[in-house]
C-alpha positions as CSV (number, residue, x, y, z in Angstrom):
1,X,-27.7,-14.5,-0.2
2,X,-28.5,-18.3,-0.1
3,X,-29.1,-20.3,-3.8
4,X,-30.5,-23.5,-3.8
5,X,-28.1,-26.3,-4.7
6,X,-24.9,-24.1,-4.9
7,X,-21.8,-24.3,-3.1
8,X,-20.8,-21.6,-0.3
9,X,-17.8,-21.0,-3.1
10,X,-20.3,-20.5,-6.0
11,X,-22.7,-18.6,-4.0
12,X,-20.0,-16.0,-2.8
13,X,-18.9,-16.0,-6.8
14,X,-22.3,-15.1,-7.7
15,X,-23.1,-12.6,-4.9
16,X,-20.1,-10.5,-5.6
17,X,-21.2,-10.5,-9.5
18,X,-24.7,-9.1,-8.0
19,X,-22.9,-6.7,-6.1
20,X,-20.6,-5.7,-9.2
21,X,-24.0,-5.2,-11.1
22,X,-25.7,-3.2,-8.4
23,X,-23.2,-1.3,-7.9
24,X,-22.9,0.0,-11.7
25,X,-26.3,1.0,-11.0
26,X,-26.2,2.8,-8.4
27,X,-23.4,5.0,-10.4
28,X,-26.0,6.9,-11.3
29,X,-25.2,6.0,-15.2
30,X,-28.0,5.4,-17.6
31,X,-29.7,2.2,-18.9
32,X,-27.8,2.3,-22.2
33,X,-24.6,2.5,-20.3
34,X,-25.1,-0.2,-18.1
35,X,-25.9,-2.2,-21.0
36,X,-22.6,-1.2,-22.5
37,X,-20.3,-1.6,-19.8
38,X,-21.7,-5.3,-18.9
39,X,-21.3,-6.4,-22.2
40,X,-17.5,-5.7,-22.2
41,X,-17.8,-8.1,-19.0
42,X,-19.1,-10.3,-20.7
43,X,-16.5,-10.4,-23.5
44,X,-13.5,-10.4,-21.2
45,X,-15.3,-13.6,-19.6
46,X,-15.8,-15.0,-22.8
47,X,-11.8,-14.3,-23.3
48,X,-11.1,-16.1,-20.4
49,X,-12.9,-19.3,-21.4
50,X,-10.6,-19.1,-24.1
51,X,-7.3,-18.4,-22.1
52,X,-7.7,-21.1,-19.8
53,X,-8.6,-23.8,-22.9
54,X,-5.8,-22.8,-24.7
55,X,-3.0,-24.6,-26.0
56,X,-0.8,-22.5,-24.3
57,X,1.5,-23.0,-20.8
58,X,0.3,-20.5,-19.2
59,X,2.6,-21.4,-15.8
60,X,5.5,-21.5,-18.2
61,X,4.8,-18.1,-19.8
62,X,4.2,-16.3,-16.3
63,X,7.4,-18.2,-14.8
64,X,9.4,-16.2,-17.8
65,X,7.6,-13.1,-16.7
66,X,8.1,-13.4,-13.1
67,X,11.8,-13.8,-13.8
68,X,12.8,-11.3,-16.9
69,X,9.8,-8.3,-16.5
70,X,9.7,-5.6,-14.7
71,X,7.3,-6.3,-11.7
72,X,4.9,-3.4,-13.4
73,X,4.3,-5.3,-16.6
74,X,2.5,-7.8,-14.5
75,X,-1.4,-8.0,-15.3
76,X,-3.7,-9.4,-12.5
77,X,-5.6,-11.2,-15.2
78,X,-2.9,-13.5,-16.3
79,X,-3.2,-14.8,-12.7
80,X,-6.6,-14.9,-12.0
81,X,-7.7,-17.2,-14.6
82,X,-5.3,-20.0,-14.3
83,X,-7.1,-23.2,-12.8
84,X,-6.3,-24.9,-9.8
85,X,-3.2,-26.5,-10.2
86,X,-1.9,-23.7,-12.2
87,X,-2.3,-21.5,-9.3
88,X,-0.5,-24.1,-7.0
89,X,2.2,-24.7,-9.3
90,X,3.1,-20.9,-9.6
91,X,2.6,-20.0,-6.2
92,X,6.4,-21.0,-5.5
93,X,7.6,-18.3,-7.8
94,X,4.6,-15.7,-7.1
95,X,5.0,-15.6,-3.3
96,X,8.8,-15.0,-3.2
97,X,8.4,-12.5,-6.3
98,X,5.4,-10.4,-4.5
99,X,7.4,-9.7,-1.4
100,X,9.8,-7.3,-3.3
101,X,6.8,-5.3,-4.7
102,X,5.6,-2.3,-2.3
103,X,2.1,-2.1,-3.0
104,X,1.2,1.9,-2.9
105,X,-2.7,3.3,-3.3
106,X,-3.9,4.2,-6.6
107,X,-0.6,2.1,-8.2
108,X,-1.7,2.8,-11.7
109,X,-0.2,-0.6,-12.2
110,X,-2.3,-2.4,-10.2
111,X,0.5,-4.4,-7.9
112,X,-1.6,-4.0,-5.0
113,X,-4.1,-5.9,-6.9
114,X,-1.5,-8.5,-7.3
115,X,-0.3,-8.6,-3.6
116,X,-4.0,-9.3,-2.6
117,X,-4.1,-12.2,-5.4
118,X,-1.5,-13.9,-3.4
119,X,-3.2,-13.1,-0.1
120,X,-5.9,-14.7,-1.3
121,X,-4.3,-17.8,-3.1
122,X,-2.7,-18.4,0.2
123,X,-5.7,-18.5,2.3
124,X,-8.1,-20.3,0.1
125,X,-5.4,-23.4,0.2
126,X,-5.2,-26.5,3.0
127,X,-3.2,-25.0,6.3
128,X,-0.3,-27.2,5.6
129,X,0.1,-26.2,2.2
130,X,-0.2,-22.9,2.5
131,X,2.2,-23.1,5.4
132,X,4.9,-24.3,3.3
133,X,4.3,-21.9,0.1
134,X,4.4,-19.5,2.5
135,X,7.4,-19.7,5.0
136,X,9.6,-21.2,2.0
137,X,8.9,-18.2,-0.1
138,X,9.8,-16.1,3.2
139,X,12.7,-18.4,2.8
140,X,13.8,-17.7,-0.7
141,X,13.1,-13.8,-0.4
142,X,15.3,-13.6,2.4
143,X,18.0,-15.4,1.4
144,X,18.5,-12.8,-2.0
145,X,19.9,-10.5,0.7
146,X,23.5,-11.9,1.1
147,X,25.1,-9.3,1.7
148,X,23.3,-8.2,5.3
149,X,25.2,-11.0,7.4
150,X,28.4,-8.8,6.0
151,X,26.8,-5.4,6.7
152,X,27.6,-3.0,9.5
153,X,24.9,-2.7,12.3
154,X,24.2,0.8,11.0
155,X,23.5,-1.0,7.4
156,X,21.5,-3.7,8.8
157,X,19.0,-1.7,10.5
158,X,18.3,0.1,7.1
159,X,18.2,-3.0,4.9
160,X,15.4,-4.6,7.4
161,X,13.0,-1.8,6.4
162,X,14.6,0.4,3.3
163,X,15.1,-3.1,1.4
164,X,13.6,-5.9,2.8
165,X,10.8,-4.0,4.3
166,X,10.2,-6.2,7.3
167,X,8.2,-3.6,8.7
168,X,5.3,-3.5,5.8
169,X,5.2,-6.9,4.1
170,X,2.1,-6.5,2.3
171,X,1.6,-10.5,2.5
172,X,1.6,-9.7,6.7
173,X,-2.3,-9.0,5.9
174,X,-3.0,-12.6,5.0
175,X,-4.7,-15.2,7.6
176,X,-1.7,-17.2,6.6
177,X,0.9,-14.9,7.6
178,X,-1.0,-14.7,11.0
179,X,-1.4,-18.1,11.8
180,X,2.5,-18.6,10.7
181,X,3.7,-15.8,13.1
182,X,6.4,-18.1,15.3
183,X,7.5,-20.2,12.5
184,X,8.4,-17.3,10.4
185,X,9.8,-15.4,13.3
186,X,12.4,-18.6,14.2
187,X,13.2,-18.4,10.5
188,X,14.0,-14.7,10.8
189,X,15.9,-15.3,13.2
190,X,18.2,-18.0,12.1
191,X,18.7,-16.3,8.6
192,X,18.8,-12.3,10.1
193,X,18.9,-12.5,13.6
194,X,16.8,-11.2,16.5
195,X,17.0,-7.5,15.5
196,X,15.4,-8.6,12.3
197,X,12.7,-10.6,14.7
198,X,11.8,-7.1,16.8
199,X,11.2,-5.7,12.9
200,X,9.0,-8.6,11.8
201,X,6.8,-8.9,14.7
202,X,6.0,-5.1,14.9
203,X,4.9,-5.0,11.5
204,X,2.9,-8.0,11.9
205,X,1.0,-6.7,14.6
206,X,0.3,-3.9,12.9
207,X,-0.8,-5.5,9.4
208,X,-2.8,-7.7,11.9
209,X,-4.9,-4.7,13.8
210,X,-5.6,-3.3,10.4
211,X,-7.1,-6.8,9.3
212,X,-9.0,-7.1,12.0
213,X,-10.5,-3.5,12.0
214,X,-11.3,-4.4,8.2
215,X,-13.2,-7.6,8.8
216,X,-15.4,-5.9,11.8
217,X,-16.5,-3.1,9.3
218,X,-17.0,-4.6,6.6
């Protein structure tokens, strides 16, 4: 839906708004209801304006949470309204972090929300940038797992996909994590070696059909 005088970023803002609206009417709820239910939109927004001109570091407070709460205290909100540089400066902590969260349907926590924040974050940044967040929060993640260079092979094989879950990354959906496939896999396989390599690249692929399938229907 094309606007006169907006960006292709506002316009997509403002068209998913529309769709939000439309799709609270199509619910089949009544006028007075609708009514209702956009004004609490309406005041989270409002809360927002005030979050984000607050006194308050938000980076600092969400770098505290990142490292003493469990990942299920986490709110998606906290993240979504940072600005810019907010969002680049806690990317370093988020990405690592996200990768030991399994995101399961209907997670009343809303992690899988979470996950697709970071997705997102990645892909909305320049290549190179998100190219570094990326592999050196790979980086960090991987290195937490000492103790799989002293492990049997029998142990190894169930770390890659019981802990580590190289096999299901949820980040594997992002454009990011595509475009990054060899770089990540030579840092695999320095840090884990090529078993670990066989692990990665199958569950890229398949994190990479899905994608595709999802962007042809939708």
């Amino acid at each position: 839906m094309a606007k006169a005088g907006g960006s292709p970023e506002m316009n997509r803002l403002h068209d998913l708004w529309l769709e939000f609206e439309e799709g609270l009417r199509e619910s089949g709820i009544t006028e007075e209801q609708f009514a209702a239910l956009l004004n609490r939109a309406y005041r989270y927004r409002e809360e927002a304006v005030a979050y984000r001109l607050s006194a308050v570091s938000r980076t600092e407070e969400l770098k505290l949470q990142l490292r003493h709460c469990s990942y299920r205290s986490l709110r998606y909100e906290w993240f979504s309204e940072l600005n810019a540089d907010e969002i680049v400066e806690i990317l370093p902590y988020l990405v690592p972090a996200s990768m030991h969260w399994e995101a399961r349907e209907g997670d009343p926590s809303g992690i899988s929300w979470l996950i697709r924040y970071v997705n997102a974050a990645l892909d909305a940044l320049p290549r190179d940038q998100a190219r570094e967040l990326y592999l050196e929060g790979f980086k960090k993640y991987l290195q937490g797992f000492g103790y799989y260079r002293r492990a049997t092979p029998e142990e190894r094989r169930s770390m890659l996909t019981d802990y580590m879950w190289l096999d299901r990354q949820q980040i594997y959906a992002s454009a990011t994590a595509q475009e990054n496939r060899d770089a990540l896999a030579g840092l695999i396989r320095l840090l884990l070696g090529d078993e670990a390599v066989g692990v990665y690249l199958a569950g890229l692929d398949r994190a990479g059909h899905t994608r595709m399938w999802s962007v042809e229907t939708a």
